[in-house]
N, C-alpha and C positions, 0 to 999 in steps of 0.2 A: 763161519770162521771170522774172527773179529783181528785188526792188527798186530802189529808186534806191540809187544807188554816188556814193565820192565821190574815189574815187582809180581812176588807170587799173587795167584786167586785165590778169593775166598773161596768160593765154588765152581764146579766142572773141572775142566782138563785144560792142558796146555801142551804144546809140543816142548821139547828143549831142544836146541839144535847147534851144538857144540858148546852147551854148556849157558847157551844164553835163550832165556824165551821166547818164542817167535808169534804164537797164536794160541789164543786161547780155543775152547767147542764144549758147548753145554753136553756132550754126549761120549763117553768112550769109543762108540765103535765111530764115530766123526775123528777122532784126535788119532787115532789106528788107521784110518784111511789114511788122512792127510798126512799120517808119518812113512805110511809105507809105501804113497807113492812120491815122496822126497826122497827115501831111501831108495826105491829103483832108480832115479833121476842122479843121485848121488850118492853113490853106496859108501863112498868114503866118510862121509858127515854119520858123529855120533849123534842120534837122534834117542830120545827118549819118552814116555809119556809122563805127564804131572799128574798127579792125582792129589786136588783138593781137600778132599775129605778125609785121607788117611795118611797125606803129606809123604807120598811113596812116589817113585818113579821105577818105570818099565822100561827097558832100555827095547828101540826094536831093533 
């Protein structure tokens, strides 16, 4: 997990966490963990995943 970001990646994943970057993870199922356990922590926060390569996000 690398710091909060403030512009997209070129490559890997990023969480988004209420619409603003938080962390990047060279791995989807890393950027899945780290989102689903902010999401039990704070189920209110829209969390979402980045995806680099197909400039898509997954809301979880």
């Amino acid at each position: 997990m690398v710091a909060a970001t403030h512009e997209l990646p070129a490559s890997g994943y990023a969480l988004e966490v209420d619409g603003r970057l938080k962390a990047e993870f060279t791995t989807r199922d890393g950027a899945r963990a780290g989102g689903e356990e902010l999401k039990k922590r704070f189920p209110m926060l829209q969390i979402r995943i980045y995806d680099a390569q197909t400039n898509a996000r997954e809301e979880i």
